[in-house]
N, C-alpha and C positions, 0 to 999 in steps of 0.2 A: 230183524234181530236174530232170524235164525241164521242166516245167513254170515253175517257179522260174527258170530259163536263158531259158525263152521274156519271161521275163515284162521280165528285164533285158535281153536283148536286143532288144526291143519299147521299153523307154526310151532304150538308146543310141542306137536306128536314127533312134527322131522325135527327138531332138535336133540330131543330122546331119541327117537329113532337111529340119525348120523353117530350119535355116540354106543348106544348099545349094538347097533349092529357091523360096527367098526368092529367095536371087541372080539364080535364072536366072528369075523372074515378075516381075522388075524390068523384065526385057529385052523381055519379050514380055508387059506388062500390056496395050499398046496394044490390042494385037488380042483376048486374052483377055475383058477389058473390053469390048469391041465390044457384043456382046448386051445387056451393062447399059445402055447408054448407049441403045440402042432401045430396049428395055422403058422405060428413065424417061421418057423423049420423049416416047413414044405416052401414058406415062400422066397427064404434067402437061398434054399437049396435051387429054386426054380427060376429066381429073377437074378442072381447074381452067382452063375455057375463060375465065371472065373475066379471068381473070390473064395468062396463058398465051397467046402468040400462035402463033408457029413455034416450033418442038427444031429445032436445027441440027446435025448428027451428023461427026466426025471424028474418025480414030486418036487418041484418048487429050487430045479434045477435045468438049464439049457446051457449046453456046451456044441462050439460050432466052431469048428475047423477048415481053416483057411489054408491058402494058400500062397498068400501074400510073407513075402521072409525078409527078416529084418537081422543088421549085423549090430549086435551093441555090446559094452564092455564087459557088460554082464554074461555075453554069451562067448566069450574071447573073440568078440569079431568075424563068430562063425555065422551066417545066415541060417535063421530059423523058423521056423512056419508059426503064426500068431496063431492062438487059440481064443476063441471070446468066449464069455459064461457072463450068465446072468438069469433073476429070477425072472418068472414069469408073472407071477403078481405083481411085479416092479410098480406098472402101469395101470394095473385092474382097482383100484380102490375106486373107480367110480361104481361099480358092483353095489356097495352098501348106499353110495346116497342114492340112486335110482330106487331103490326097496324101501328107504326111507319115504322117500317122494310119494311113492305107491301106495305106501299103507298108513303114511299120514292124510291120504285124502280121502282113505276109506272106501272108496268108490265099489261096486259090484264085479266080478270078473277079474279080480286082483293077480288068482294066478298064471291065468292065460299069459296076460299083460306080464307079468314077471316071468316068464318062460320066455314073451316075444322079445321085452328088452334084456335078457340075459344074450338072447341069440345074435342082437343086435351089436352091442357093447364088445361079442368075441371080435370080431375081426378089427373095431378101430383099435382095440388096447395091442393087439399082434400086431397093428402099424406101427404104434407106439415102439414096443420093445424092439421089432427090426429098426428103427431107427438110431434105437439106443447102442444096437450091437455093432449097428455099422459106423456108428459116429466111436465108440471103441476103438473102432478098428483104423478108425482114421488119426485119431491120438496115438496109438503106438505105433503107427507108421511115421510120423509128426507132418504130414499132412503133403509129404512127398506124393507129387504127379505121378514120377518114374516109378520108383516103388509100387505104387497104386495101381499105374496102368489106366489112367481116366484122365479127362480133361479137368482145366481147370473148374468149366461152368459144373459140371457134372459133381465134385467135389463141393461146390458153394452151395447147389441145390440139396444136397445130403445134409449141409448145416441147416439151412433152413428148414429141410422137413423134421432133423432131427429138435431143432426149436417148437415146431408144430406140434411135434406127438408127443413134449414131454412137459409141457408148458400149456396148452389148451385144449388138446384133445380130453384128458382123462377127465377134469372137471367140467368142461361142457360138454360133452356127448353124453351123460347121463341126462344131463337137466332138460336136452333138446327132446331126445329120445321117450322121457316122462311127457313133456307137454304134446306130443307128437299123441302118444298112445293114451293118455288122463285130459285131450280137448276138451270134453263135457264138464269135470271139474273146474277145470282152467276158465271156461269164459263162464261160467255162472258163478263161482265165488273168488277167485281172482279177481278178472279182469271187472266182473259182477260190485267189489269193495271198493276198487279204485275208480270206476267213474262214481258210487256214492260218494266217497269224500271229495273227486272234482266238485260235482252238484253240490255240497257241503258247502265248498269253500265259497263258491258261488253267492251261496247264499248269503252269508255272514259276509260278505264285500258290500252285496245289495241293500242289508240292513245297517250297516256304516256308515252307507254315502245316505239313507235314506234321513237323519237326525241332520246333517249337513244341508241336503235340501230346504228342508222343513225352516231350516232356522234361517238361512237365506231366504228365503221365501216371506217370513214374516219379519222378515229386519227391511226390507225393500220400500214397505210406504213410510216408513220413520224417515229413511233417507233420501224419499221424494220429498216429503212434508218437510223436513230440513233447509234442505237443496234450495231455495226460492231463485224464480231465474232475476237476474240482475233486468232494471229496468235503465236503457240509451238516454243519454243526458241531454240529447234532441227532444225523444219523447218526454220527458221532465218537465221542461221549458215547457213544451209545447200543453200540454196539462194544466202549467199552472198559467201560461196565457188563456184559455179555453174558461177555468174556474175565476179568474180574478175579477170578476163584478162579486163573487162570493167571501170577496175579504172582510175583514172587521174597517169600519169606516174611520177609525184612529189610524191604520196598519197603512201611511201611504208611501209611498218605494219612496228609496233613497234619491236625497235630491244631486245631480251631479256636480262635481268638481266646479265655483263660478257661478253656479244658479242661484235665481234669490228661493227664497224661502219661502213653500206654500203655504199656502193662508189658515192661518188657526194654528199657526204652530208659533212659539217662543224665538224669537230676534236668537239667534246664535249669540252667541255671548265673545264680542273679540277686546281682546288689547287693546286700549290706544295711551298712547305717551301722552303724560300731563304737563303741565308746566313747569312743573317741578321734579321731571326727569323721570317720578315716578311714575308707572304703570297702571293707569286705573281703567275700569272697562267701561265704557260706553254705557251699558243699561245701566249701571250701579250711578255712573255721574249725572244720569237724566232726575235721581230723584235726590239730587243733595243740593241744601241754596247756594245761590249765587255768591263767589267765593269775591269781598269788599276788598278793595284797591288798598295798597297800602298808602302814608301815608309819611 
């Protein structure tokens, strides 16, 4: 039970949590942010020098000048050097749900663990934002090789990482990064509630099929007792040849087709034609008088 309580109390807390401490990383993204916004700077200044002039760095401001020049209507056709800016918190709101994760588990050592996954989280969200500026920078060149100066594959994998850093990085690396450094929470009442309710369901499957059993079980000899096996109409025969001195001594088989008639039994009774065209039967005429001549 306690355990059970930890587990719902650990979801109401990050729920409150995700929301109050969104509010107040709003306030203070500026500065939070600060460190991303150096790590991306130094890293587009360092991995992508042709492009890449100065990172210019301000609270909850990056500006980054290229070198890449584009001619458009707006500029009369003159080529001109692209400028990218962008915040640095763009990416960082994984920040609050990591701190939620944290202090809705309660666990011992809470700030160590929130100093390490803060330390953690700077460098993917500065993946994050370099991605975002150079996929920028790839829209207002419109995606021009020549302009660019790179190959095609070179340009497709920029898509795709820029897909990576702004789509999955920010939301899961906080959540991995919490189960990585809060394991002691995680398999004792996590993973600890979801094999009880496995075992739960377990159970209550086993006590379903168990009334099932039971009643099969006790319907079975009704439906042998029913069931009688059919007795061979060889063995029938053969039965009542075996018992037939046991008949009643009235009971004698039928005589066949042409046989006379055994003894003790009544004359059959047949037809015979009289003299007089009429049908009179044989026993009936044995006991009437002798019918006088006319005359």
């Amino acid at each position: 039970m306690r355990r059970a309580a930890s587990l719902k109390a650990f979801v109401i807390g990050l729920f409150l949590g995700v929301v109050l401490l969104t509010l107040a990383w709003t306030r203070v993204s500026p500065w939070t942010s600060y460190p991303v916004g150096m790590l991306a700077g130094a890293a587009l200044e360092h991995a992508a020098p042709g492009w890449v002039r100065e990172a210019r760095l301000a609270p909850g401001r990056l500006e980054v000048d290229t070198s890449v020049a584009i001619a458009t209507p707006q500029t009369g056709n003159q080529p001109v050097e692209i400028t990218l800016e962008s915040d640095p918190g763009r990416y960082a709101y994984g920040l609050p749900i990591f701190l939620a994760l944290l202090l809705a588990a309660r666990g011992p050592g809470r700030t160590v663990r929130a100093l390490a996954g803060y330390a953690l989280l700077v460098p993917l969200q500065a993946f994050s934002l370099c991605m975002q500026l150079l996929m920028q920078l790839l829209l207002t060149a419109q995606f021009d090789v020549r302009t660019l100066r790179v190959a095609q594959w070179q340009m497709e994998a920029l898509v795709y990482g820029y897909q990576l850093g702004s789509l999955v990085v920010p939301t899961l690396a906080p959540i991995v990064i919490w189960l990585w450094l809060d394991r002691a929470f995680v398999n004792e009442v996590v993973i600890g509630a979801w094999r009880r309710s496995l075992a739960a369901r377990g159970a209550v499957a086993e006590s379903a099929a168990a009334p099932a059993s039971a009643a099969a079980s006790m319907a079975s000899p009704a439906d042998a007792a029913g069931s009688a096996p059919e007795v061979p109409a060889d063995m029938s025969a053969a039965r009542t040849a075996a018992h037939g001195d046991e008949l009643p001594p009235n009971a004698a088989p039928l005589a066949e087709e042409g046989a006379a008639p055994a003894a003790g039994l009544a004359p059959h009774r047949s037809q015979a034609p009289s003299a007089g065209g009429i049908p009179v039967s044989t026993s009936a005429s044995a006991g009437l008088p002798p019918r006088r001549p006319r005359r």
